[in-house]
C-alpha positions as CSV (number, residue, x, y, z in Angstrom):
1,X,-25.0,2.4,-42.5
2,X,-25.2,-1.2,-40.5
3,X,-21.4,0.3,-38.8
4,X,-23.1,3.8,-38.0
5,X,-25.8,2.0,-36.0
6,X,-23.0,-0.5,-34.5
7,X,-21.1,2.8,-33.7
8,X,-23.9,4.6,-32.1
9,X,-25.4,1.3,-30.4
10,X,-21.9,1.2,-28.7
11,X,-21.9,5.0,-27.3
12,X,-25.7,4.4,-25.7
13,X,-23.3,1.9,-22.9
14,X,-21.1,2.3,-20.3
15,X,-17.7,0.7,-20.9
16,X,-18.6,-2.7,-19.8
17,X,-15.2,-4.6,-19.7
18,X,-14.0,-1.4,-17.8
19,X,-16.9,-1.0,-15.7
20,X,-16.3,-5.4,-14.3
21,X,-13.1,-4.7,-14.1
22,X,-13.2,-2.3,-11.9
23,X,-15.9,-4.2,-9.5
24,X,-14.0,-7.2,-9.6
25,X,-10.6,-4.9,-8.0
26,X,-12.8,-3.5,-5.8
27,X,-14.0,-7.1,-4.3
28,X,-10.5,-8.2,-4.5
29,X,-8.5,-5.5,-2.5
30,X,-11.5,-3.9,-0.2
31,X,-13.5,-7.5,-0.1
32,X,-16.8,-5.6,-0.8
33,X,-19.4,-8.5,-3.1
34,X,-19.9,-7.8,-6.1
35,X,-23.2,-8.3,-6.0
36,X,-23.3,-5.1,-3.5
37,X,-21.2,-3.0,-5.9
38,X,-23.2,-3.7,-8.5
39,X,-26.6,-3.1,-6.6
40,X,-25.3,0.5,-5.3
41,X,-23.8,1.4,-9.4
42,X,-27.6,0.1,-10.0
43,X,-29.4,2.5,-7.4
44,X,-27.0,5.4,-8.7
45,X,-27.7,5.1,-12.0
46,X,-31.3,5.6,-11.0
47,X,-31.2,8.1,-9.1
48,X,-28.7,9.9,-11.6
49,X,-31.8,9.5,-14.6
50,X,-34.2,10.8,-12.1
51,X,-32.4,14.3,-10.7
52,X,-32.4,14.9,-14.5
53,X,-36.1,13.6,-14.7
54,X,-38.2,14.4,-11.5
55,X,-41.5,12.8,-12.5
56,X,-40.1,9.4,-13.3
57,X,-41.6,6.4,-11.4
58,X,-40.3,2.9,-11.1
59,X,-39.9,2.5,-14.7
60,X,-36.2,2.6,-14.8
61,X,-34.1,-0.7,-15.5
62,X,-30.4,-1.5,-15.3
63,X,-29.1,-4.4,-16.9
64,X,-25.6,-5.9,-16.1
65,X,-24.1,-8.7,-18.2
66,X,-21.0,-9.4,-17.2
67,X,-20.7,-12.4,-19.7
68,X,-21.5,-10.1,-22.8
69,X,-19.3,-7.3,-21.1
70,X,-22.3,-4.7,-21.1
71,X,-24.3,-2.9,-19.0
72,X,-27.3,-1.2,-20.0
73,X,-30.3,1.0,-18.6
74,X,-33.4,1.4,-20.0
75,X,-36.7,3.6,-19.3
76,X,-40.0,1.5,-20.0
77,X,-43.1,3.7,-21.4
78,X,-46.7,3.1,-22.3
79,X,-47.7,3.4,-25.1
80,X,-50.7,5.7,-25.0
81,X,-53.1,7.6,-27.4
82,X,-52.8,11.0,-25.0
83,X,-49.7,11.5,-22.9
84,X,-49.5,12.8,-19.5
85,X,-46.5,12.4,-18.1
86,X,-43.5,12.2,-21.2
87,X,-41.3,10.0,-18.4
88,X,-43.6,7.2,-18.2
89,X,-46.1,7.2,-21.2
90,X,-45.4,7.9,-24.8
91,X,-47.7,8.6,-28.7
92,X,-48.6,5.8,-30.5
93,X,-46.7,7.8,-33.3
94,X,-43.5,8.1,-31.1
95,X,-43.5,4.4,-30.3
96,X,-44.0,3.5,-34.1
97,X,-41.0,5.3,-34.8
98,X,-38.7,3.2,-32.9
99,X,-40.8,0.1,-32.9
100,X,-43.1,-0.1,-36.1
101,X,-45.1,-2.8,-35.0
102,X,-45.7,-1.3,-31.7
103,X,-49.6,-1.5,-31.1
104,X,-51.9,0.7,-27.9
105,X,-51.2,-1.0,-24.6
106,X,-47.5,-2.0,-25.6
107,X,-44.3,-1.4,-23.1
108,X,-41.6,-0.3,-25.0
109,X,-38.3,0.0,-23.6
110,X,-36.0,2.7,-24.7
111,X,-32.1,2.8,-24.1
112,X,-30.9,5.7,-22.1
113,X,-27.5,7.2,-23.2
114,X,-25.6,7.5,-20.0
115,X,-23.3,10.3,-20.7
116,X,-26.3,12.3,-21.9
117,X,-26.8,12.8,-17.6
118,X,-26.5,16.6,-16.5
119,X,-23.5,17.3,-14.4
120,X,-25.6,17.3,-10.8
121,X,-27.2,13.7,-12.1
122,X,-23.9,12.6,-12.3
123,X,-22.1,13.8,-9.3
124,X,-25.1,12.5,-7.5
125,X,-24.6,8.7,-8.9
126,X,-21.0,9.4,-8.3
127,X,-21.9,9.7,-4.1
128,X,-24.3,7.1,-3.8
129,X,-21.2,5.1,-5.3
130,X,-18.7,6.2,-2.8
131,X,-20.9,6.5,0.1
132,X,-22.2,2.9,-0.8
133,X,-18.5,1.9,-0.7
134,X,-17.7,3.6,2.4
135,X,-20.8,1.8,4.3
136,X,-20.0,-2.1,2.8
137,X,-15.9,-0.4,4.4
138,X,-17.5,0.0,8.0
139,X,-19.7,-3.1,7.9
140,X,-16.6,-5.2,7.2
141,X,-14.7,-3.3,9.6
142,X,-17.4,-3.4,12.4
143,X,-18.1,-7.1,12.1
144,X,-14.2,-7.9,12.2
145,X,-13.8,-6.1,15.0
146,X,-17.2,-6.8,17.2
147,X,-15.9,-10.9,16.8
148,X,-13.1,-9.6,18.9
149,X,-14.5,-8.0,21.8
150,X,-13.0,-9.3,25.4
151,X,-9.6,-10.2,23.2
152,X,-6.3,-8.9,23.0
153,X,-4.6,-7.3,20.0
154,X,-1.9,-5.8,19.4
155,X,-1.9,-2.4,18.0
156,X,0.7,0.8,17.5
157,X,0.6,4.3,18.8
158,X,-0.3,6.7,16.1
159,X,-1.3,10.4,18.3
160,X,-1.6,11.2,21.7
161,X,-3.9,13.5,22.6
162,X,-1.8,16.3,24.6
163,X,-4.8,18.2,26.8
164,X,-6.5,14.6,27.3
165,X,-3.7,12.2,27.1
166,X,-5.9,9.9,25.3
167,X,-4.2,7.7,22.7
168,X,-5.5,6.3,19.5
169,X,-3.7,3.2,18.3
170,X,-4.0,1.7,14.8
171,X,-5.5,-2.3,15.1
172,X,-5.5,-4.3,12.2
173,X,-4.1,-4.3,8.7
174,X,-5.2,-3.5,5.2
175,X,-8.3,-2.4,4.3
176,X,-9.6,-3.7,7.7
177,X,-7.6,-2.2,9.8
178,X,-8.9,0.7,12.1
179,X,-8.3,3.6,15.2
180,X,-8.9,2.2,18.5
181,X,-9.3,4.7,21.2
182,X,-7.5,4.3,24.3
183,X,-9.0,6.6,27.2
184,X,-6.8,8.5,30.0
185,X,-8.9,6.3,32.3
186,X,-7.9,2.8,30.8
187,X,-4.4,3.5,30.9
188,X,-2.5,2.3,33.7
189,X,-0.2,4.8,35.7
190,X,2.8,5.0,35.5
191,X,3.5,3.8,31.2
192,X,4.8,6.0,28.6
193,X,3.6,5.6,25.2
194,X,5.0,7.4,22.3
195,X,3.9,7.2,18.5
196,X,5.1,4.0,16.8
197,X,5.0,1.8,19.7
198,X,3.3,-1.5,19.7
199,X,1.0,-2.2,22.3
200,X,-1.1,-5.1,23.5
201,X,-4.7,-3.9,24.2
202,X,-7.8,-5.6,25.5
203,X,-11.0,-4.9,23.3
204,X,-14.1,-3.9,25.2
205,X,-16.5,-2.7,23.4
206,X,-17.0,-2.2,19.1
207,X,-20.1,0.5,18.8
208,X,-21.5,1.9,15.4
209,X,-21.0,5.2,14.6
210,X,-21.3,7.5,11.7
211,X,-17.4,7.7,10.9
212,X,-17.2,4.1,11.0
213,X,-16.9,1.6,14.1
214,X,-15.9,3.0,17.1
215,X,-13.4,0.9,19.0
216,X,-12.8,1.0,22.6
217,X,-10.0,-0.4,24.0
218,X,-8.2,-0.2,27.9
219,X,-4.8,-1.6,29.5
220,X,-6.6,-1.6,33.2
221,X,-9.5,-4.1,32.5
222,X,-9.3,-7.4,34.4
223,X,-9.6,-9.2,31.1
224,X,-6.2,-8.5,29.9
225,X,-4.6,-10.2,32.4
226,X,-6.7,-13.2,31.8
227,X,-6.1,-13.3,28.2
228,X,-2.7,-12.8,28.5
229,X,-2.9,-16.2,30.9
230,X,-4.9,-17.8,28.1
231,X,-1.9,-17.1,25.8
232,X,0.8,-18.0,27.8
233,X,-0.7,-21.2,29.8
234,X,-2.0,-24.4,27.6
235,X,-3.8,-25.3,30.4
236,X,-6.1,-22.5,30.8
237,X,-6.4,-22.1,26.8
238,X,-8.0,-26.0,26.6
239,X,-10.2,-25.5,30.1
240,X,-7.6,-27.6,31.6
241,X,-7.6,-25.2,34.3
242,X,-10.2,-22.2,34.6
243,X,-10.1,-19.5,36.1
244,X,-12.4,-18.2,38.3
245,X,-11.7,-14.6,39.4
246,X,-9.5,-11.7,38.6
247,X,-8.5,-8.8,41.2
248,X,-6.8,-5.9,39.6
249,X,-5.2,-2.6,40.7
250,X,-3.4,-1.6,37.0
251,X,-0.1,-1.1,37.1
252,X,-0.2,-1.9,41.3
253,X,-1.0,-6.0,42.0
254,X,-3.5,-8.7,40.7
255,X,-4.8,-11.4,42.1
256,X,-5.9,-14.4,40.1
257,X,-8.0,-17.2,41.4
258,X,-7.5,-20.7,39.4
259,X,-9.0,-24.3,39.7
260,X,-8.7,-27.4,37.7
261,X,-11.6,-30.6,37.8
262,X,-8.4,-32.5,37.5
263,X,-6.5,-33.7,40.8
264,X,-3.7,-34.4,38.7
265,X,-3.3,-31.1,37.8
266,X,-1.6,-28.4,40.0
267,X,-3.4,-25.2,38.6
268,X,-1.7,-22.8,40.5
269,X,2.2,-24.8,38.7
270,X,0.2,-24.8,35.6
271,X,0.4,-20.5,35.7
272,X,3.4,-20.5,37.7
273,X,5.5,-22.4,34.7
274,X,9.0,-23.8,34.8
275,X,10.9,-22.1,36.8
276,X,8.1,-19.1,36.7
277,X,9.0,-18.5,33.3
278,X,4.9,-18.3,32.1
279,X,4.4,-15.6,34.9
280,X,7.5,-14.2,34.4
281,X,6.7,-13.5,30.9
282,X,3.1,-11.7,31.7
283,X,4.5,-9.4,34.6
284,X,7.1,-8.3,32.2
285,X,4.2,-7.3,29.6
286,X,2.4,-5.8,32.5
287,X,5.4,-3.5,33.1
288,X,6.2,-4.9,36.8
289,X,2.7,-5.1,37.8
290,X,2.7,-7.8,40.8
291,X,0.2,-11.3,40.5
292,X,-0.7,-13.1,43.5
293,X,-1.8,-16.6,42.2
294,X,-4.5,-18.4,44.5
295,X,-6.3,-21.7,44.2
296,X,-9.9,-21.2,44.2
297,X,-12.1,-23.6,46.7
298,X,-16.0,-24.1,47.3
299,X,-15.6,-23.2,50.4
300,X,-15.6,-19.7,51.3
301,X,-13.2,-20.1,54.3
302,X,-10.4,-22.2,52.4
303,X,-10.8,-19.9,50.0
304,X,-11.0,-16.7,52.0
305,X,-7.6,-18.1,53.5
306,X,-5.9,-18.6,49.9
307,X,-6.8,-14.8,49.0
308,X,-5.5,-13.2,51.4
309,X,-1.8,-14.8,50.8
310,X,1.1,-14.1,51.4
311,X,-0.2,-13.9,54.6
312,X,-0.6,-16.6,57.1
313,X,-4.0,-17.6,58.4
314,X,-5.6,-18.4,61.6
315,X,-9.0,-18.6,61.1
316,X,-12.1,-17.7,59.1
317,X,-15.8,-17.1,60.6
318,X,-18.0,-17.4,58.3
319,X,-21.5,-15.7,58.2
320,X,-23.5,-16.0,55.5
321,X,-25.7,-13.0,56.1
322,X,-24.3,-10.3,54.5
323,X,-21.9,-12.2,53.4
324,X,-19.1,-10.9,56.4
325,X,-16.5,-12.8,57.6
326,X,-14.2,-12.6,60.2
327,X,-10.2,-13.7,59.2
328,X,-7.9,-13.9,62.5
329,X,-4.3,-13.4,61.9
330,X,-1.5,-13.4,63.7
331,X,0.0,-10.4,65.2
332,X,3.4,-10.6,62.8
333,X,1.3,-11.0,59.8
334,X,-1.2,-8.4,60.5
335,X,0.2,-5.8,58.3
336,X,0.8,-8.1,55.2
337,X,-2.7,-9.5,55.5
338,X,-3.7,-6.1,55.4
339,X,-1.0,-4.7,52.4
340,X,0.1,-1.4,52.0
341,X,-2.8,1.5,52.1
342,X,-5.1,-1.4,52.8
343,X,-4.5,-2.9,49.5
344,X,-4.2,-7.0,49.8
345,X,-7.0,-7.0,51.9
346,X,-9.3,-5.1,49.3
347,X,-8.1,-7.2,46.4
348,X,-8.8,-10.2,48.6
349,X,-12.4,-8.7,49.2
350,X,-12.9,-8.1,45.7
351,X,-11.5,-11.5,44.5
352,X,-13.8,-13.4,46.9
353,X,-17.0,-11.2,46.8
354,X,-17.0,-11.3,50.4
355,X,-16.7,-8.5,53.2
356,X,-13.4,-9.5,55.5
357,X,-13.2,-8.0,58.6
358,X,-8.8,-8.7,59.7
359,X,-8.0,-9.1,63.1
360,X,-4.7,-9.8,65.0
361,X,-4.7,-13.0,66.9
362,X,-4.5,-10.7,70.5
363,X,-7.7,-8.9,69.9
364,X,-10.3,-9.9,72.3
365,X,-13.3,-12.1,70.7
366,X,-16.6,-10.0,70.0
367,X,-19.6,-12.2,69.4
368,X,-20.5,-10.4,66.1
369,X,-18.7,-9.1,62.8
370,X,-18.1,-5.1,63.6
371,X,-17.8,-3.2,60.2
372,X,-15.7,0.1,61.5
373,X,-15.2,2.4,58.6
374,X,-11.5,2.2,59.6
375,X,-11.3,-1.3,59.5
376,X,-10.6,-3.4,55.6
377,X,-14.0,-4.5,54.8
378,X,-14.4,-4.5,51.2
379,X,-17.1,-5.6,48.4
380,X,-17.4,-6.3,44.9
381,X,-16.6,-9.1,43.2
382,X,-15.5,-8.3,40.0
383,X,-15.6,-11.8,37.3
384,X,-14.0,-12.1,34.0
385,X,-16.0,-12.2,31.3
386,X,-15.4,-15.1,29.5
């Protein structure tokens, strides 16, 4: 007899050895705590017992041991002379029956047999289980991912999107790694992807979504180039030198403005490298794409001056309303200052945050700043992000 109750004791529980194991692979490969696991099995379990048992309360218990290898769940009844609901109360005759000495008033605790759960109850703990996993998944994921914004990673092509020509790239590895999606519009023109090719990316934004964290990534965002200065210049990884403002027409030109609180330090050299090695390296990951390095300066004229390089400088009137100014050139240079389709000039604008108004050296002298809609005035500033 003692071996028959041993025997049926031991079918009321789950496996337990089984059952830890189990939770302790899952923490171990997907890096979901235990403690979580085992408060979503806990929650199933529940709600398992009460699809079979609609009017039960809060009276269910769960009990994990992982010492004694067991885990156990229990319903807790009253003990009652007149019973109204079977789920929560029970006889005084019942509870005598499994508990002799139980007395009126008493909480008796009675084992539930597990495997005695209807097949709905049970496909019903089985998806709180899985959708409990797949949530701690995309909180991992998400909060990996949204400590990366404004970085670079690497990532590789797995589909293009043929009507859209979006791409989605896969960022990461194992169980954290994730689909990135790289928009028409963050692309630059001109590059070729095909699936399997690695490709650096700037992160801009992580959002929630239902299907998991959403990643958003682009190869035309200003930041890119600065990260990929951050990467390959020392000086501008340890503050050394900082830069100030980034100017970017993907795939076209850039224009970077740099500064150090060091007069030892020749910030512009520092990005330049040995023989241009460290700039070298980034236009070749930018696919050609030109970078006009500048030294940034307090004031707005010097600095005006160094933007609108390679072109030589006369002058620069300064008026701080509106924030115009008026850059003289000379004649010979008046078509570099401006760039091709007007484009040095507007990077220069953009760089600066300040509306420049180019004029050939021979142009007679007006007493106030004209904006012509032919002529390269240009806003915006557009700053890094740090």
């Amino acid at each position: 007899m003692p071996k028959k109750n041993a025997k049926a004791q031991k079918t009321n529980e789950l496996d337990g050895k089984e059952f830890f194991a189990a939770i302790n692979l899952i923490e171990k490969e997907k890096g979901i705590p235990k403690a979580y696991m085992l408060d979503k099995i806990t929650q199933a379990l529940v709600s398992a017992y009460k699809r079979d048992h609609e009017t039960a309360g809060d009276n269910i218990v769960v009990e994990a041991d992982e010492e004694a290898g067991t885990v156990r769940m229990f319903v807790k009844k009253d003990v009652v002379e007149e019973v109204d609901n079977p789920c929560t109360e029970m006889s005084l005759e019942m509870a005598r029956s499994k508990l002799p000495q139980a007395q009126l008033g008493d909480v008796i605790r009675i084992e539930i047999k597990t495997r005695d759960f209807g097949r709905i109850a049970a496909q019903t703990a089985r998806q709180v289980i899985i959708q409990g996993m797949r949530e701690a998944e995309r909180g991992m994921i998400y909060d990996e991912f949204s400590s990366k914004e404004h970085e670079i990673l690497t990532g590789v092509v797995t589909r293009i999107d043929p009507r859209s020509g979006s791409a989605s790239l896969r960022i990461g590895s194992g169980s954290e790694a994730t689909e990135a999606f790289l928009a028409a519009g963050e692309q630059v023109k001109g590059e070729e992807y095909v699936e399997g090719m690695r490709l650096r990316v700037y992160v801009v934004e992580v959002r929630r979504s239902t299907k998991g964290p959403q990643v958003l990534i682009s190869r035309t965002h200003p930041g890119l180039v600065k990260r990929l200065f951050e990467l390959e210049v020392p000086e501008i990884y340890d503050g050394t030198v900082e830069v100030k403002s980034i100017a970017r027409e993907a795939g076209s030109r850039t224009k970077l403005a740099v500064w150090s609180a060091d007069p030892d330090v020749d910030p512009i050299g520092a990005c330049v490298g040995p023989r241009g090695q460290r700039v070298n390296n980034i236009v070749e990951e930018l696919k050609g794409e030109k970078v006009d390095i500048v030294k940034w300066s307090e004031d707005p004229a010097v600095y005006i001056a160094a933007a609108l390089s390679p072109a030589d400088v006369i002058s620069v009137e300064i008026h701080e309303e509106g924030k115009n100014c008026r850059v003289v050139v000379p004649d010979d240079q008046l078509s570099l200052a401006i760039g091709k389709e007007g484009q040095n000039a507007r990077l220069a604008a953009k760089l600066t945050g300040w509306k420049i108004d180019i004029k050939p050296q021979s142009a007679p002298v007006e007493e106030d700043v004209v904006e012509d809609e032919e002529d390269v005035i240009l806003e915006d500033e557009e700053q890094i992000e740090e």
